[in-house]
LUMSE-341458 format. One record per residue (C-alpha): x, y, z; residue in three letters; residue number from 1. Coordinates in Angstrom, 1 decimal. Layout:
x,y,z,residuo,num
X,Y,Z,Ala,NUM
...
//
This chain:
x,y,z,residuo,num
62.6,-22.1,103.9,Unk,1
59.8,-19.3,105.0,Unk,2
61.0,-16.1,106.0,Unk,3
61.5,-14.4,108.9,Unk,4
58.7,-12.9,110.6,Unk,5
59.4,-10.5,113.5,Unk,6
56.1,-9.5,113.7,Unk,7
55.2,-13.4,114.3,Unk,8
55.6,-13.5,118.5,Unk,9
52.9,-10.0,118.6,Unk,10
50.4,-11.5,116.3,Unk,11
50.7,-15.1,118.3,Unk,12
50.0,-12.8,121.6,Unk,13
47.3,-10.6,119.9,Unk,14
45.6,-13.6,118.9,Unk,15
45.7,-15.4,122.2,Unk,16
43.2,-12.6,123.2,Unk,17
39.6,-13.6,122.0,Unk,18
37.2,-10.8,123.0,Unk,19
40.1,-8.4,121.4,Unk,20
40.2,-10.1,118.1,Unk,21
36.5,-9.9,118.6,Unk,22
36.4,-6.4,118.4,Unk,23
38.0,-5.9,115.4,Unk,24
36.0,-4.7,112.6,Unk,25
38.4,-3.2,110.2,Unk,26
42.3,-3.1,109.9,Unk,27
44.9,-1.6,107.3,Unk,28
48.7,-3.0,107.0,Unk,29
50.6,-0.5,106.6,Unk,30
53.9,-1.1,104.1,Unk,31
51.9,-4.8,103.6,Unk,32
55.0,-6.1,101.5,Unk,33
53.8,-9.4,99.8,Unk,34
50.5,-9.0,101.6,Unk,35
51.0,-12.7,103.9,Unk,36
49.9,-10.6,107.2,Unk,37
47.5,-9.1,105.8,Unk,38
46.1,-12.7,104.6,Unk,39
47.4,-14.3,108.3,Unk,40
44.6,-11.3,109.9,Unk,41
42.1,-12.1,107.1,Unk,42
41.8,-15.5,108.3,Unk,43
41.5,-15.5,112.0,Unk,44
38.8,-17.4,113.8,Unk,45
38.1,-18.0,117.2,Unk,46
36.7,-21.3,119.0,Unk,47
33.5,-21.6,120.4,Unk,48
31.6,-24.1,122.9,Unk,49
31.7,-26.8,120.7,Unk,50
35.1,-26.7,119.3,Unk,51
34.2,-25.3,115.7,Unk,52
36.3,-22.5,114.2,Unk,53
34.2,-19.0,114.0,Unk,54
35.7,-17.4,111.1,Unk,55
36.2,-13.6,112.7,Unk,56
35.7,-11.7,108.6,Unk,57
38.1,-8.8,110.1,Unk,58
37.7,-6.5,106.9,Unk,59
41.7,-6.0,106.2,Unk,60
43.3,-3.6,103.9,Unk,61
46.9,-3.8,102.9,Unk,62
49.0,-0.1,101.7,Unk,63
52.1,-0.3,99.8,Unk,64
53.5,1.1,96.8,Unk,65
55.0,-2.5,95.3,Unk,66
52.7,-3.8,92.4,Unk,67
52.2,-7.3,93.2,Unk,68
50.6,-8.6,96.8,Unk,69
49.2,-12.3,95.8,Unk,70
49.0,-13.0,99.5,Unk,71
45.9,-10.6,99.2,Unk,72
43.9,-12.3,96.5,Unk,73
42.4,-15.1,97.6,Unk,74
40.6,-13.7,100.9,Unk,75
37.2,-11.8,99.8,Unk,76
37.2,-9.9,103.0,Unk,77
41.1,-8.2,102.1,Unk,78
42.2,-5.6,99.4,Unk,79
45.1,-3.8,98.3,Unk,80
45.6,-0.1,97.7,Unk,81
48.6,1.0,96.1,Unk,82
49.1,4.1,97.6,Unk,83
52.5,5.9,100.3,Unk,84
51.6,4.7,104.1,Unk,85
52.8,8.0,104.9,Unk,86
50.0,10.2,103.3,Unk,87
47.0,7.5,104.0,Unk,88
44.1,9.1,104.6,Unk,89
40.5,7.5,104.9,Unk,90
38.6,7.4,101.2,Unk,91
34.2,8.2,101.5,Unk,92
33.4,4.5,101.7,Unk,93
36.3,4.0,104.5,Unk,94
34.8,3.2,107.8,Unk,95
37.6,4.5,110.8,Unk,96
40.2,1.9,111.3,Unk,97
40.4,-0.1,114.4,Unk,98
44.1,-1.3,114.1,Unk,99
46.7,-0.2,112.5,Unk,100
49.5,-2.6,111.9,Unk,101
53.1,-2.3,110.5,Unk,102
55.3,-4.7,111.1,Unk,103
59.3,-4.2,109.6,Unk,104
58.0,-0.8,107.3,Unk,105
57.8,2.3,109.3,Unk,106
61.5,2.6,109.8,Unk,107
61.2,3.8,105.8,Unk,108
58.8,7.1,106.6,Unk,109
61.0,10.0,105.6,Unk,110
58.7,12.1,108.0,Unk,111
57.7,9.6,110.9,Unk,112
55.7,12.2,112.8,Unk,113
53.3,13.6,110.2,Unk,114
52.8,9.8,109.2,Unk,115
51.3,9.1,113.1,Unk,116
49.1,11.9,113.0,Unk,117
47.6,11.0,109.6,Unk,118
47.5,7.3,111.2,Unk,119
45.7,9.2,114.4,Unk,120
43.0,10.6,112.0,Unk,121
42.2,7.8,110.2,Unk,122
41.8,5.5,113.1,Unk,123
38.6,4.8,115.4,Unk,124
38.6,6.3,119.0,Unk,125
40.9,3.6,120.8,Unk,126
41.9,2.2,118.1,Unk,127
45.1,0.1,117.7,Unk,128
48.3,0.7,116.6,Unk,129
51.1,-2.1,116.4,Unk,130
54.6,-1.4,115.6,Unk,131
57.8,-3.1,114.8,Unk,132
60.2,-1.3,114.0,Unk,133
64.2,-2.4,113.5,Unk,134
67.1,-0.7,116.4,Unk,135
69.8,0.7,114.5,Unk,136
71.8,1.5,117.2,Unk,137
72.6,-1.6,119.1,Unk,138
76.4,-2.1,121.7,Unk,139
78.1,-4.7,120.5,Unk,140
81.1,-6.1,122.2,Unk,141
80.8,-2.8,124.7,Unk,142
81.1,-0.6,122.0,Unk,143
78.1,1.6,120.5,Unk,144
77.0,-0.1,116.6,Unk,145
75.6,2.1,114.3,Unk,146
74.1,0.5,110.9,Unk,147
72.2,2.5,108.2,Unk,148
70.2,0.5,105.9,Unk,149
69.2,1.8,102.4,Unk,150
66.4,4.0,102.3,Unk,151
65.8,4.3,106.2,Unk,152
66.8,7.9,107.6,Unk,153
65.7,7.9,111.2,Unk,154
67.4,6.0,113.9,Unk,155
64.8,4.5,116.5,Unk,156
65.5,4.0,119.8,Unk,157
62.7,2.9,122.5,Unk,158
63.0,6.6,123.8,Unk,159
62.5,8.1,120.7,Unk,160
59.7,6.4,119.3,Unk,161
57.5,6.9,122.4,Unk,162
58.4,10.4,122.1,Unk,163
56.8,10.1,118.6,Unk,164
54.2,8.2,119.6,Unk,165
53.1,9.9,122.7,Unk,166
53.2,13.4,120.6,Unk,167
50.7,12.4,118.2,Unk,168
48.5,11.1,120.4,Unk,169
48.8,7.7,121.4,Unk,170
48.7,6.2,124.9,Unk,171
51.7,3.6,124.9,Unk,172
50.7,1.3,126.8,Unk,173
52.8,-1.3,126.1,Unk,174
56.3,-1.8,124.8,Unk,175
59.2,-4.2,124.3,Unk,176
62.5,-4.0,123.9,Unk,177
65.0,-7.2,124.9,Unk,178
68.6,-6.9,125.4,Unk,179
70.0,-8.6,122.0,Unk,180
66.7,-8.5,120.0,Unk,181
67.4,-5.9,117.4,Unk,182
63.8,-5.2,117.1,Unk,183
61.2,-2.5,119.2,Unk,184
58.0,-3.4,119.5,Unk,185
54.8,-1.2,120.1,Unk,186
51.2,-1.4,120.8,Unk,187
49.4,1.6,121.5,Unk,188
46.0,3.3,121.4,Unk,189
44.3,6.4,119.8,Unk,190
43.2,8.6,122.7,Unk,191
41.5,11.7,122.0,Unk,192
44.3,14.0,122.8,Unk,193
45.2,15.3,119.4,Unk,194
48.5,15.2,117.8,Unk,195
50.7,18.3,119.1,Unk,196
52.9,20.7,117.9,Unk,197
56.7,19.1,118.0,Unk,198
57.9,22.3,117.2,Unk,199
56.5,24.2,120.4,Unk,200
55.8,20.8,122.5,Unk,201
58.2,20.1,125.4,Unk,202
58.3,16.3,127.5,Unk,203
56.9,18.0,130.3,Unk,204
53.5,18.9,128.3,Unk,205
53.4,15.5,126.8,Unk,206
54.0,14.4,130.8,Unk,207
51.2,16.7,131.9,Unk,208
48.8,13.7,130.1,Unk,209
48.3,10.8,132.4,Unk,210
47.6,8.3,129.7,Unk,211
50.2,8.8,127.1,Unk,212
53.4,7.7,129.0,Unk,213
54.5,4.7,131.4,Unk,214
54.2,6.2,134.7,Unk,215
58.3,5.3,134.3,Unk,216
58.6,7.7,132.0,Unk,217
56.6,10.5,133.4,Unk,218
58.3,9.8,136.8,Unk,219
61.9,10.3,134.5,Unk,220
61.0,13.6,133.0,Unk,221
59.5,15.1,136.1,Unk,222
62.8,14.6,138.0,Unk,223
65.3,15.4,135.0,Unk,224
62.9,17.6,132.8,Unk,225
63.7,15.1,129.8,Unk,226
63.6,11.0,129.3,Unk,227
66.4,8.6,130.0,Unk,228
66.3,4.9,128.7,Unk,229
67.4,3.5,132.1,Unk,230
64.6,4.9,133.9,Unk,231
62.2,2.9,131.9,Unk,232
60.1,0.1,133.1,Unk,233
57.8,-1.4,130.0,Unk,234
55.1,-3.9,130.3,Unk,235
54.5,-6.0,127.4,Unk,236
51.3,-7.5,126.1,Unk,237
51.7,-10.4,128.7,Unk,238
52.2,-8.1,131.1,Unk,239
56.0,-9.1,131.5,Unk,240
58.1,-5.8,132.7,Unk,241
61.1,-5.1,131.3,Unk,242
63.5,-2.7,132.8,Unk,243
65.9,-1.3,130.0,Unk,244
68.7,0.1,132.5,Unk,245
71.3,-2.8,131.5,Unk,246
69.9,-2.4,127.6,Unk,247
//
């Protein structure tokens, strides 16, 4: 029986797009696990005219600490570093990354918001950044649920990661979060608004930037000076809105 992806319904999306996965020259998985996205990104092709597969040759790296990624081997155009997500920084002979992904892995950063602002460095101008990232505060039965998994210390809500997010200097443009679906999902871009302060930053400065929050959340902290979850309206990569008042 294979296991269970939660990453699987982005990458099925991402990939529907053809002039994105185009673009991509170079991407790094970031807590890669057994390497098998790393190996489903080294392998994408794209249709032309004719019907024959045009293998794409993205140039993937995959960062983890574990000592064994076979996924990995086989594809000429994907290595491993061993190496903490949370202090990557590009080596001479790294060209900037164009997407970042980390699917089920940033939920173990003991310090999420220096991790996105190495992330930010490392990454081309507009570059990518895909999340998934586990809810560990969920209602169930009308009552609030509260789980705390081993080495995870942060609780991630929707609110709180595009607080993160947005202060380090990504425009999050799009965003998902189901009633029932115990997972967030993120895909956002570098912009070239550089990682603030989070000790001296307030939401109104991080409001002040047109293209960091859904005008949903700007509107929120304009009228209450901070953000609330049911004043959120998220568009997806299908561009499906989701209104998280009832979530």
């Amino acid at each position: 029986m294979s296991q269970f992806n939660p990453g699987q319904s982005t990458l099925d999306l991402l990939a529907s797009y053809d002039t994105f996965m185009e673009s991509i020259d170079t991407l790094v998985d970031m807590g890669c696990g057994n390497g098998d996205d790393v190996a489903w990104w080294a392998t994408r092709s794209i249709e032309d005219d004719d019907g024959n597969q045009i293998p794409l040759n993205i140039k993937c790296l995959g960062v983890d600490l574990i000592s064994n990624v076979p996924a990995i081997r086989p594809h000429k155009n994907a290595t491993y570093r061993k190496t903490d997500f949370e202090k990557f920084k590009l080596e001479k002979a790294d060209k900037p990354v164009d997407v970042i992904w980390c699917n089920n892995s940033f939920q173990y950063a003991i310090n999420p918001i220096e991790t996105l602002k190495n992330w930010w460095k490392a990454m081309s101008e507009g570059g990518m950044l895909a999340l998934i990232v586990p809810s560990t505060t969920e209602i169930t039965y009308n009552r609030l649920d509260f789980t705390q998994p081993e080495y995870v210390y942060h609780h991630y809500t929707t609110v709180n990661l595009l607080h993160m997010l947005s202060l380090s200097g990504f425009d999050c443009a799009f965003m998902q979060k189901l009633p029932g679906d115990p997972w967030i999902k993120a895909v956002v871009y570098k912009t070239a608004i550089e990682p603030m302060d989070p000790r001296t930053t307030r939401w109104y400065h991080i409001a002040e930037h047109d293209n960091l929050l859904p005008e949903s959340a700007r509107n929120s902290i304009n009228k209450f000076g901070y953000l609330r979850q049911q004043d959120l309206v998220l568009e997806w990569l299908d561009h499906s809105l989701h209104w998280l008042g009832e979530d």
